[in-house]
py3Dmol code that shows the C-alpha trace and the ligand (Angstrom):
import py3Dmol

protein = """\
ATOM      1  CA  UNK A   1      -5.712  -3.764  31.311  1.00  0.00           C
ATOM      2  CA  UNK A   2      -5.506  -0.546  29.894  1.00  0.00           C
ATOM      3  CA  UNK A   3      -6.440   0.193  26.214  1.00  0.00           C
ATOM      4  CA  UNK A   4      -3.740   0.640  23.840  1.00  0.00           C
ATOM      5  CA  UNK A   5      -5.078   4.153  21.746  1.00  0.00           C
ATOM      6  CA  UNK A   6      -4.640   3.903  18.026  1.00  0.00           C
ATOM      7  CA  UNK A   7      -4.041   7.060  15.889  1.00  0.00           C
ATOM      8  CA  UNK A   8      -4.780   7.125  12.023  1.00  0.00           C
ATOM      9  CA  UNK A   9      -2.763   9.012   9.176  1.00  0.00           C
ATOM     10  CA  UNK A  10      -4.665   9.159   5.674  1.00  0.00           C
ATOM     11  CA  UNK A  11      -4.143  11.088   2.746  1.00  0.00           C
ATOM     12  CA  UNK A  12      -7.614   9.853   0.948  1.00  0.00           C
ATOM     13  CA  UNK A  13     -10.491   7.620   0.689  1.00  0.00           C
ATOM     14  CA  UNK A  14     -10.266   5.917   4.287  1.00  0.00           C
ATOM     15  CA  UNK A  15     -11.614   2.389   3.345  1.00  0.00           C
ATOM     16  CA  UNK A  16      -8.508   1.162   5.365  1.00  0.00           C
ATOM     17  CA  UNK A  17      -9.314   3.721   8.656  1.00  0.00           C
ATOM     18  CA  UNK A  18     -13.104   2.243   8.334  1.00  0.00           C
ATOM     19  CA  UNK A  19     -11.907  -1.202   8.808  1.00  0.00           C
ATOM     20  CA  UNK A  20      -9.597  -0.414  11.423  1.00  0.00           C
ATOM     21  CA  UNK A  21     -12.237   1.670  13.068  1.00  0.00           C
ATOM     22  CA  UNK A  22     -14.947  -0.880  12.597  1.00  0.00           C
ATOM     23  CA  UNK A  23     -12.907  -3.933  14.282  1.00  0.00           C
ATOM     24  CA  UNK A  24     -11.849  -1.438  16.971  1.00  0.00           C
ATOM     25  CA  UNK A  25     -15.682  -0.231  17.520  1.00  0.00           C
ATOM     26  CA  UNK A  26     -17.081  -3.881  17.821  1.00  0.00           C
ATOM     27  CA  UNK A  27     -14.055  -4.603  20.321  1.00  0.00           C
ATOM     28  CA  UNK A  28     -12.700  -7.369  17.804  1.00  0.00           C
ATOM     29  CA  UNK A  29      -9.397  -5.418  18.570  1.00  0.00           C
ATOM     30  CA  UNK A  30      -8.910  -4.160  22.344  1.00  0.00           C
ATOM     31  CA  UNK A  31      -8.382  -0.427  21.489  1.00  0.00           C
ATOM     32  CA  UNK A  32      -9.517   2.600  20.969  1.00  0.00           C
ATOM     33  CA  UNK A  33      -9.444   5.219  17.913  1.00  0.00           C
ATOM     34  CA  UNK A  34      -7.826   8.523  18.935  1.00  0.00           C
ATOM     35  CA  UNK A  35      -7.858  10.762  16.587  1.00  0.00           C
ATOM     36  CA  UNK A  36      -7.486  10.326  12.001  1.00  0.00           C
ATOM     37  CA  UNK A  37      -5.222  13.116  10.785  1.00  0.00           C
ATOM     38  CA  UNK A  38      -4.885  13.900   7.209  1.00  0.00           C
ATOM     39  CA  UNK A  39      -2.737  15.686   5.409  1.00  0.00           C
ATOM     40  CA  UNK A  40      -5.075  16.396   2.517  1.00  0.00           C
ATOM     41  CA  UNK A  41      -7.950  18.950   3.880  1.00  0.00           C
ATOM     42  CA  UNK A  42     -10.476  17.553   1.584  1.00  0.00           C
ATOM     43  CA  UNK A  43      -9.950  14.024   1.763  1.00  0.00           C
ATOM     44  CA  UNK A  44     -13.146  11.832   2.042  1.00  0.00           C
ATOM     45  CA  UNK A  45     -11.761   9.255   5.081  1.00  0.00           C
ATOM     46  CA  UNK A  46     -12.090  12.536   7.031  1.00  0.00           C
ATOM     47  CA  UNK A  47     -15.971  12.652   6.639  1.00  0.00           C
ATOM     48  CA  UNK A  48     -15.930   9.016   7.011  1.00  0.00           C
ATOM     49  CA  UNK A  49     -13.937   9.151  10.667  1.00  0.00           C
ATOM     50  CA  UNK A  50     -16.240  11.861  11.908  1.00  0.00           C
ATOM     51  CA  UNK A  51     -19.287   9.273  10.939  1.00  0.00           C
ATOM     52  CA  UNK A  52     -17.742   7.322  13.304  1.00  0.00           C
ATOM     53  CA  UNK A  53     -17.480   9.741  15.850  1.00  0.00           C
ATOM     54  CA  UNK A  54     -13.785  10.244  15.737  1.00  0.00           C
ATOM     55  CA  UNK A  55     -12.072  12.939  16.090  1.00  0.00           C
ATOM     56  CA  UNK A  56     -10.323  14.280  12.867  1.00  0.00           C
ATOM     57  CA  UNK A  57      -7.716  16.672  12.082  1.00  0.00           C
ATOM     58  CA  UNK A  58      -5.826  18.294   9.033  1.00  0.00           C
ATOM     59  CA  UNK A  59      -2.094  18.072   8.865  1.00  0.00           C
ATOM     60  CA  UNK A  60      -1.157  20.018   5.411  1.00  0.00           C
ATOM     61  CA  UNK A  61       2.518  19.204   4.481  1.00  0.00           C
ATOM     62  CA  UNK A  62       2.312  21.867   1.134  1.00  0.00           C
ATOM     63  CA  UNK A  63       4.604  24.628   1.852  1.00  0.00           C
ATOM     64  CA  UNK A  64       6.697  23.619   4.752  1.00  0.00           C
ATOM     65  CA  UNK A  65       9.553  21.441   6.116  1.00  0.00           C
ATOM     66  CA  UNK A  66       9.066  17.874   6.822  1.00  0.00           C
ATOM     67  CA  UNK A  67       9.830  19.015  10.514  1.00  0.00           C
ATOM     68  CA  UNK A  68       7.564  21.204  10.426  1.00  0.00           C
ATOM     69  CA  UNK A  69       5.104  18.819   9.720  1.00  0.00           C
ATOM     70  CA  UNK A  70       5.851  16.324  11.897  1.00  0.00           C
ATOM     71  CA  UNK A  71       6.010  18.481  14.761  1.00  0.00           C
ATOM     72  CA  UNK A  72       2.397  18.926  14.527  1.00  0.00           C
ATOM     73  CA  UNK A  73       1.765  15.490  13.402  1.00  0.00           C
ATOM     74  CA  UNK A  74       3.749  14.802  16.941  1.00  0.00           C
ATOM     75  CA  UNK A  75       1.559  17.129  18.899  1.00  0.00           C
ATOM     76  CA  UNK A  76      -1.596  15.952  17.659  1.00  0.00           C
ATOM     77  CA  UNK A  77      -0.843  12.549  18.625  1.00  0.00           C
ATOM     78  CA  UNK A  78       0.680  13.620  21.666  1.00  0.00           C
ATOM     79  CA  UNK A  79      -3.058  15.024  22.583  1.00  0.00           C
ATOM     80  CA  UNK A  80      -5.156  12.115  21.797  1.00  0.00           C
ATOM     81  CA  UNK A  81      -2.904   9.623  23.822  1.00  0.00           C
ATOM     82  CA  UNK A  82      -1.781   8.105  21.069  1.00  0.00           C
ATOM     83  CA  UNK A  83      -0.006   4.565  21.444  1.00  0.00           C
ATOM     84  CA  UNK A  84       0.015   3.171  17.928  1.00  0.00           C
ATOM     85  CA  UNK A  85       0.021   4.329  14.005  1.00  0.00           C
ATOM     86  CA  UNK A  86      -1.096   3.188  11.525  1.00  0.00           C
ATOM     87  CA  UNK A  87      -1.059   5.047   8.576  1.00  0.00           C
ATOM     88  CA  UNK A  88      -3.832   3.580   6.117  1.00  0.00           C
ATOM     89  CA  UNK A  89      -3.235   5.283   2.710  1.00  0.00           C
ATOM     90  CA  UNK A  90      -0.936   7.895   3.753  1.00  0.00           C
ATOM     91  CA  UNK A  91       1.003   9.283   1.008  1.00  0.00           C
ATOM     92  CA  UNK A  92       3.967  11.025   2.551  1.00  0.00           C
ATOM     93  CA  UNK A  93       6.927   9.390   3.676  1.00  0.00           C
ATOM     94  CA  UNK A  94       8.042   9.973   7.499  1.00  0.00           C
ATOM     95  CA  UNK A  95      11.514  10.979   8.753  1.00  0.00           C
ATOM     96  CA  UNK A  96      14.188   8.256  10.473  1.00  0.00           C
ATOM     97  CA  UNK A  97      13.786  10.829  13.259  1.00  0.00           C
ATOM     98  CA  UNK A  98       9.960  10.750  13.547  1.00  0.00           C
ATOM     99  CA  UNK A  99      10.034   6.928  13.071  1.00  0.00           C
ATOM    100  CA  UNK A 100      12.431   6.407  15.607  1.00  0.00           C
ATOM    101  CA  UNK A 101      10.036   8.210  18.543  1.00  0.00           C
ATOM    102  CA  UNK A 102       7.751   5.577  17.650  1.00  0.00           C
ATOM    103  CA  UNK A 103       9.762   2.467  16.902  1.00  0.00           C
ATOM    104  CA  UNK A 104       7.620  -0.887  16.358  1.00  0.00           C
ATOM    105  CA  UNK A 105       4.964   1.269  16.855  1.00  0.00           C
ATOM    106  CA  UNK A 106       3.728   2.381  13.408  1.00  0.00           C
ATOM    107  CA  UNK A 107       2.096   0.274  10.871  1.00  0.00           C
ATOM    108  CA  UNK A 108       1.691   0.344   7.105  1.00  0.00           C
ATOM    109  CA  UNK A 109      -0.342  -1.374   4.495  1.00  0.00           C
ATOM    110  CA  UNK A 110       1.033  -1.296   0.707  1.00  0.00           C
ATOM    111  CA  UNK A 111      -1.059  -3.262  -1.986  1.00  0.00           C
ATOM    112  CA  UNK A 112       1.753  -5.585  -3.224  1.00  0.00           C
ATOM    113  CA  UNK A 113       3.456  -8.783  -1.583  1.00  0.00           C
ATOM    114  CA  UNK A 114       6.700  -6.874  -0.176  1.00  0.00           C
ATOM    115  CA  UNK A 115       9.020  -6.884  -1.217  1.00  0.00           C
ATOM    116  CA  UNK A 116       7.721  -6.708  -4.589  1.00  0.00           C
ATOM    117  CA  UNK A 117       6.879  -3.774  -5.966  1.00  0.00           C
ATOM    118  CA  UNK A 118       7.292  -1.791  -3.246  1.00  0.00           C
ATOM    119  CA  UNK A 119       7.250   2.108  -3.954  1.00  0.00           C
ATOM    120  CA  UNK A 120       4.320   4.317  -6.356  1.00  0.00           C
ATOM    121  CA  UNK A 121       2.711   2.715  -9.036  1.00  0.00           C
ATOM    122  CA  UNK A 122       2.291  -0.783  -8.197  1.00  0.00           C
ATOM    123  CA  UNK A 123      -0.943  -1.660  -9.822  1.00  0.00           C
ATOM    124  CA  UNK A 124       0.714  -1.247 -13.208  1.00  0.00           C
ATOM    125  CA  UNK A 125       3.937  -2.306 -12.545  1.00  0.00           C
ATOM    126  CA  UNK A 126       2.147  -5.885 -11.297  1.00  0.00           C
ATOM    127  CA  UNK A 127       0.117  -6.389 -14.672  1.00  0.00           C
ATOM    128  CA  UNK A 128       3.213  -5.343 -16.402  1.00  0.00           C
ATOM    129  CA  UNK A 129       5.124  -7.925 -14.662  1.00  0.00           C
ATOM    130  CA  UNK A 130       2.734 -10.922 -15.679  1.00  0.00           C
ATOM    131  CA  UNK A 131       2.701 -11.907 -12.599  1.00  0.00           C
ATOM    132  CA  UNK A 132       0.102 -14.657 -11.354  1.00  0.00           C
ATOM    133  CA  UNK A 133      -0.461 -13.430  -8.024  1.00  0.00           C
ATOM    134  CA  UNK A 134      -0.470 -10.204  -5.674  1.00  0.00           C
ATOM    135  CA  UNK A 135      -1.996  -9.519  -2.246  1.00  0.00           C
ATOM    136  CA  UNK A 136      -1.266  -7.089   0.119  1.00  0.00           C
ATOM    137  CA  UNK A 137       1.068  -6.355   3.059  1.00  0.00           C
ATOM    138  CA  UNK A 138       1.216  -5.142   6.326  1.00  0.00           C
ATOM    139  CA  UNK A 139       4.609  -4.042   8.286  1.00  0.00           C
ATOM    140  CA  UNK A 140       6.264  -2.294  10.479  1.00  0.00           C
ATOM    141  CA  UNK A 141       7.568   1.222   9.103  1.00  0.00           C
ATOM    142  CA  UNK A 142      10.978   1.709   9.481  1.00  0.00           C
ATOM    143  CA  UNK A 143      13.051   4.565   8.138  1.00  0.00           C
ATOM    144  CA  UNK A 144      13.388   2.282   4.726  1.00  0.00           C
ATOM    145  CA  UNK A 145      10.334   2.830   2.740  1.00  0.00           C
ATOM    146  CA  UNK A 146       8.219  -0.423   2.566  1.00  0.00           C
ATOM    147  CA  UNK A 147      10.059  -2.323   4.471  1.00  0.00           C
ATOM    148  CA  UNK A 148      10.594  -3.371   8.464  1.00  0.00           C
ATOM    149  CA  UNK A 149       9.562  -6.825   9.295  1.00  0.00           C
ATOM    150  CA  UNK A 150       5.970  -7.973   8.310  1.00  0.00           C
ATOM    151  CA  UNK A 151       2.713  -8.795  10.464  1.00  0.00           C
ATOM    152  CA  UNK A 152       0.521 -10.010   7.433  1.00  0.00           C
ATOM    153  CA  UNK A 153       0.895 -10.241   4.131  1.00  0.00           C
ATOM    154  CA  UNK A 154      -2.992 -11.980   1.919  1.00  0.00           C
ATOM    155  CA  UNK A 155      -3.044 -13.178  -1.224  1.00  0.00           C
ATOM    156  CA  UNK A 156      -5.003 -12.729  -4.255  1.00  0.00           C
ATOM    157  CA  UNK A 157      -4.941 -13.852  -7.885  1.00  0.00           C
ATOM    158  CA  UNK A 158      -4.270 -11.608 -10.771  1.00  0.00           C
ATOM    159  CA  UNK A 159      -6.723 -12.566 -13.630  1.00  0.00           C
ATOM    160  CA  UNK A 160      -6.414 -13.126 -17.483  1.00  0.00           C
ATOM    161  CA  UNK A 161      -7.955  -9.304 -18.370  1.00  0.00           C
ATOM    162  CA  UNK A 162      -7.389  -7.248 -15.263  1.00  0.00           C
ATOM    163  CA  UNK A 163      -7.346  -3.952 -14.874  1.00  0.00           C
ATOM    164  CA  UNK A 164      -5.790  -2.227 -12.365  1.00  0.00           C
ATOM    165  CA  UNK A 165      -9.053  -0.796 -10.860  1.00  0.00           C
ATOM    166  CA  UNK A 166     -10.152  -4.640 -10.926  1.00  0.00           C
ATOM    167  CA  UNK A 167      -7.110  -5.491  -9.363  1.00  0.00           C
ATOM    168  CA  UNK A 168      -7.017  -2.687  -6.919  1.00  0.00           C
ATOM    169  CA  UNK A 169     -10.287  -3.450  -5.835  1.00  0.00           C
ATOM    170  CA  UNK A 170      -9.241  -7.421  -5.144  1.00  0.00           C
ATOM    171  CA  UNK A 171      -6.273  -6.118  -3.406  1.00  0.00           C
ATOM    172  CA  UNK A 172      -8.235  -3.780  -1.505  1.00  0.00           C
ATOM    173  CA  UNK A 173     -10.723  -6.562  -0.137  1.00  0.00           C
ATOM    174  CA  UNK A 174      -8.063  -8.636   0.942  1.00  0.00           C
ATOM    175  CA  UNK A 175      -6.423  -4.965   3.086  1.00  0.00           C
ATOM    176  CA  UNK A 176      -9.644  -4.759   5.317  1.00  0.00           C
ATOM    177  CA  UNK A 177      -9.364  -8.426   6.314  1.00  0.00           C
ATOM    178  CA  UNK A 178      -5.398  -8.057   6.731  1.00  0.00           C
ATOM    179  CA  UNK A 179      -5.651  -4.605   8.646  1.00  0.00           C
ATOM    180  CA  UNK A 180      -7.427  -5.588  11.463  1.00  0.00           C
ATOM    181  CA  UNK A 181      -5.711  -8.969  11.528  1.00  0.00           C
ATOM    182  CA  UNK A 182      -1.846  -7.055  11.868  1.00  0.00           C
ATOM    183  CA  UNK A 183      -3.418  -4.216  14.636  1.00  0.00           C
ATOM    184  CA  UNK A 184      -4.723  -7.236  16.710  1.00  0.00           C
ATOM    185  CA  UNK A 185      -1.266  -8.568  16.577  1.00  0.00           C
ATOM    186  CA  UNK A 186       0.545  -5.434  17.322  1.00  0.00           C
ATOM    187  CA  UNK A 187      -2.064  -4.620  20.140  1.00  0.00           C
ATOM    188  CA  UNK A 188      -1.936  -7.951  21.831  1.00  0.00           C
ATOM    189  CA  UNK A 189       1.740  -7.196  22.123  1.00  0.00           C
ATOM    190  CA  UNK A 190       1.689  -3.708  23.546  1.00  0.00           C
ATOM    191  CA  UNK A 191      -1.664  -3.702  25.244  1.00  0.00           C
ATOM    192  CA  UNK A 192       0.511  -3.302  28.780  1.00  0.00           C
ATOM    193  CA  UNK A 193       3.072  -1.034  27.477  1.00  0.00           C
ATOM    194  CA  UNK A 194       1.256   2.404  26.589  1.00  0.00           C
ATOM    195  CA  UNK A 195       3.707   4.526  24.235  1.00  0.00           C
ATOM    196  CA  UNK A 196       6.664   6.332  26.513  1.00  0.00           C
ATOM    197  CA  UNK A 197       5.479   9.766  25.363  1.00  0.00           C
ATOM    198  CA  UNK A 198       1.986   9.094  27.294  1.00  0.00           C
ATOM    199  CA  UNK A 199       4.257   9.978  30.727  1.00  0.00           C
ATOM    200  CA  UNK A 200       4.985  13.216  29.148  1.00  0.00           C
ATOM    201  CA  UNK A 201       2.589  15.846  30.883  1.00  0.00           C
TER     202      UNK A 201
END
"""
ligand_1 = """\
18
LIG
C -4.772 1.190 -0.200
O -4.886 0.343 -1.304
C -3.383 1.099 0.398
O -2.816 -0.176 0.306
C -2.627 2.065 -0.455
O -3.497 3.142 -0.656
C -4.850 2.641 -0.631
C -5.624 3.487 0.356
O -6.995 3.181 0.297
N -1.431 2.486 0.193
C -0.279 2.692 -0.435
O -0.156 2.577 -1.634
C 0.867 3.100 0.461
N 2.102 2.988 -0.224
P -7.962 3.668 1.450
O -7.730 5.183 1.608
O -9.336 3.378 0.947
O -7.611 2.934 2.697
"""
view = py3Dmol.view(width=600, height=400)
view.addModel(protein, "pdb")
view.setStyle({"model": 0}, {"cartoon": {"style": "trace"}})
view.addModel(ligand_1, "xyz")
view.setStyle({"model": 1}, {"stick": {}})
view.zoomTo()
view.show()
């Protein structure tokens, strides 16, 4: 059975992409890592993904039109064979049009239980809610910002005295178990269907 080729879109730190990569590197998930693109040149997941041995690239979206963008986002992805997304701290929203080339196909992990507090700013807007409990989710991307049907969504308390660096970082433990879980899901059901765009010479 052939591989299913995973492509990863950052914008910082790349704890997410290291999990990912990790699971993918010990063959706990069937597939392989094509390339990490970032849109931010200096972003430290990029220096992280070449530890790794992946292949990185830079993506800047400053200046230019979202289809400009996206065009080379498309190329880039094109070149390493890609078959899946998953964008893993990536801070730009995508067009309907670029979603729709790769629909079911891209992932997204946003540190709240979706559909709360989807959006910017969810640390604070959780403690500021009083809510008891947050986690993390992973889903589909559709054209609809933090939403499209969910894979996994973990749990975590919020505690009497948080912070929301000390509730990031729960949240963030609970992503690198969730990641992998979701892309083992997603590749089990596309391992034999490699993107349409691979046919493309
Ligand atoms: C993660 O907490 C992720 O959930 C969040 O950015 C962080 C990236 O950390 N993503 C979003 O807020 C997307 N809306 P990482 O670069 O260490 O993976």
């Amino acid at each position: 059975m052939i591989k299913p080729t995973v492509s990863i879109l950052i914008s910082g730190r790349g704890s997410n992409m290291e999990a990912l990569a990790s699971a993918c590197d010990s063959k706990v998930i069937p597939a392989n890592v094509g390339v990490v693109i970032s849109n931010i040149a200096d972003a430290p997941g990029l220096d992280r993904a070449a530890g790794f041995g992946i292949p990185t690239a830079v993506v800047p979206h400053a200046g230019r039109s979202k289809a400009a963008f996206e065009a080379d986002l498309q190329a880039i992805l094109k070149h390493y064979k890609t078959d899946i997304i998953c964008l893993a701290g990536f801070m730009r929203i995508l067009s309907a049009d670029f979603v729709n080339l790769w629909e079911g196909r891209i992932l997204n992990i946003h540190p709240s239980l979706l559909p709360d507090f989807a959006g910017t700013n969810v640390y604070a807007r959780t403690l500021a809610a009083g809510v008891r409990e947050s986690g993390c989710t992973v889903h589909r991307v559709t054209a609809e910002v933090d939403s499209g049907d969910i894979l996994v969504q973990s749990r975590v308390p919020v505690r009497a005295g948080d912070t929301e660096s000390t509730l990031a970082e729960r949240i963030l433990q609970a992503e690198h178990v969730a990641y992998p879980q979701a892309l083992a899901m997603l590749v089990s059901q596309l391992a034999a269907k490699p993107h349409p765009e691979r046919k493309v010479s």
